[in-house]
N, C-alpha and C positions, 0 to 999 in steps of 0.2 A: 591588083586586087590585094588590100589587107587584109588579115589572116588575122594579125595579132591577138582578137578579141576575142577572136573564135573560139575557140576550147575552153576559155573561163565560163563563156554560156553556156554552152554542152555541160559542161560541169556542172553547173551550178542544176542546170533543167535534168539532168539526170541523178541528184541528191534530191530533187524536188519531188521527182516521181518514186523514187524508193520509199523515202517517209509517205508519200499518198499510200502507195502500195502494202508498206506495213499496218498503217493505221486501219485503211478498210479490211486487209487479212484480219485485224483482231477483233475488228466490229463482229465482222464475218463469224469468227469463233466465239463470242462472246453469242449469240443467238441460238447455237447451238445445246441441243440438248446434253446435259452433265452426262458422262459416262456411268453405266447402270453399277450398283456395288459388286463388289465380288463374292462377298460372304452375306447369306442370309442372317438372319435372328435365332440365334438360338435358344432355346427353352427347353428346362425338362423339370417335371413336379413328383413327388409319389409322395401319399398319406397311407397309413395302416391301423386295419381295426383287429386287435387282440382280444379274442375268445367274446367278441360281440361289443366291446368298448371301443371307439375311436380312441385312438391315440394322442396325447398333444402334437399340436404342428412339431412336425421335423424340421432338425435342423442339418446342416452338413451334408446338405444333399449330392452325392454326386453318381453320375452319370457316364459310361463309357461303353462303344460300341467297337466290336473290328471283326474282320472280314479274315476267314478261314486258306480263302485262295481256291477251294471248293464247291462253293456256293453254300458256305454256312457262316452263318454268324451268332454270334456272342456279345447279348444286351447284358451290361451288369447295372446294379442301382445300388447305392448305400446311404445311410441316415441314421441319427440319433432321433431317441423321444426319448426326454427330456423330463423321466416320468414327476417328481419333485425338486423344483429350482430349489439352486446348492446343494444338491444331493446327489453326488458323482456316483454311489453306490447304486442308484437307483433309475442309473440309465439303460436302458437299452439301443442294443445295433441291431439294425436290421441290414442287411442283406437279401440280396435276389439276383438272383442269374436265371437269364434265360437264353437257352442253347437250339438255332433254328437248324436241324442239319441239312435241309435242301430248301433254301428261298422261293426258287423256281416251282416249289409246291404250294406257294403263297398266291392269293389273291391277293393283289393292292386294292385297300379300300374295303374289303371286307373281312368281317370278326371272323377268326377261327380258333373253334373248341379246341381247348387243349386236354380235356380230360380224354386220355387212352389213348393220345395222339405219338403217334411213332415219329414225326417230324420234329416234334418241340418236347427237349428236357429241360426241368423246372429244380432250380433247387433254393431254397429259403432258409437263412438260418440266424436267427435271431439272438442275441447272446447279451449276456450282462455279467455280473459278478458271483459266476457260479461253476462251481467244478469244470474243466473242457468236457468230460466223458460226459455229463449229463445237458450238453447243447452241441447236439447231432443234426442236420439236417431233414430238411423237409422235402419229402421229393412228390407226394401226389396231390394232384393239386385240381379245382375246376377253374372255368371261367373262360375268359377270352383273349385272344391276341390281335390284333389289327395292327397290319404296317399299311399304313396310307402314304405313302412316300417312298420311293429310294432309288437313288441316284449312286453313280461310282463312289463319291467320297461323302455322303449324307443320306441316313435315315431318321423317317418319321412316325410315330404310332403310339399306340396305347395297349394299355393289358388291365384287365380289371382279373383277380387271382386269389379263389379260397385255398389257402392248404389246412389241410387237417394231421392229425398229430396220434390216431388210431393207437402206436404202439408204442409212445409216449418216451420216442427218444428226443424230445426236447423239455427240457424242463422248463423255460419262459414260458410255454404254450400248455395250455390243460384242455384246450378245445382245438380253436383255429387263430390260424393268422390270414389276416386278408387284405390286399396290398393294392392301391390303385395306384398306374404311373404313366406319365405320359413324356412324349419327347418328340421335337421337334427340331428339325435340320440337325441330328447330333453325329460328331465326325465317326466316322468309318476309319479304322485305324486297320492298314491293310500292312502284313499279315496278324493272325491273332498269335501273341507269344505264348510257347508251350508252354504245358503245366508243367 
């Protein structure tokens, strides 16, 4: 019995079935559904109305949330309006912090008052080109909070928020400032750094 021939065929028929084997593996994969993304969209907006004037669009919006390691969290928001283009004098910052100190007193998906609320401190403070001692902080405020979302590392929600200016330690403000902001999927920066 010849033999010689033998293993050149084996050979060749088992190179033959490897590329079949490859090729329908990639078919195979190629049908399959893409793997889902890892990071949602992120979004977040806030406009503000001073002593009952909308504000111009802001600019410079930014956005930062983090996690106390308590169950409290810490929304901050900042932005410029922009009161007279090429008028650096005549801009204003706004600021806003909002300090949740037990989440788990949170309904997800539903508004919650913040006026007299022991759960949520508010503080606002608005500033432009005017002595520090005369742009003080805003701290009483109404309106609402909603977190419609939250997950270990992403929160989502809105706050619609009147402050008033009663004892007239902000000089920007001669009535109210009032801030609408929204945020969606924004990261949770765990722990929050000390003051």
């Amino acid at each position: 019995m010849r033999t010689e021939g033998l293993p050149a065929v084996r050979m060749s028929d088992t190179v033959t079935h490897c590329i079949a084997a490859i090729i329908v593996m990639s078919l195979l994969m190629g049908c399959q559904s893409p793997p889902a993304p890892t990071s949602q969209h992120v979004a977040y907006g806030m406009s503000a109305t001073l002593d009952g004037k909308p504000l111009p669009a802001l600019v410079g919006i930014i956005a930062e949330s983090c996690y106390d390691g308590y169950g409290g969290y810490v929304l901050t928001f900042a932005a410029t309006a922009d009161m007279e283009s090429q008028m650096i004098d005549d801009e204003i910052g706004l600021n806003l912090e909002i300090r949740i100190a037990d989440i788990s007193q949170i309904t997800i998906g539903q508004p919650v008052q913040v006026a007299n609320n022991q759960n949520i401190r508010l503080a606002a403070r608005p500033t432009a080109f005017l002595p520090p001692e005369s742009l003080g902080s805003l701290t009483t405020a109404s309106g609402t909070l909603t977190i419609s979302a939250l997950e270990e590392r992403e929160i989502s929600g809105s706050a619609s928020l009147t402050f008033g200016d009663p004892d007239n330690v902000n000089a920007v403000v001669n009535d109210s400032l009032a801030y609408e902001v929204s945020f969606t999927n924004l990261a949770v920066i765990h722990y929050c750094p000390e003051n």
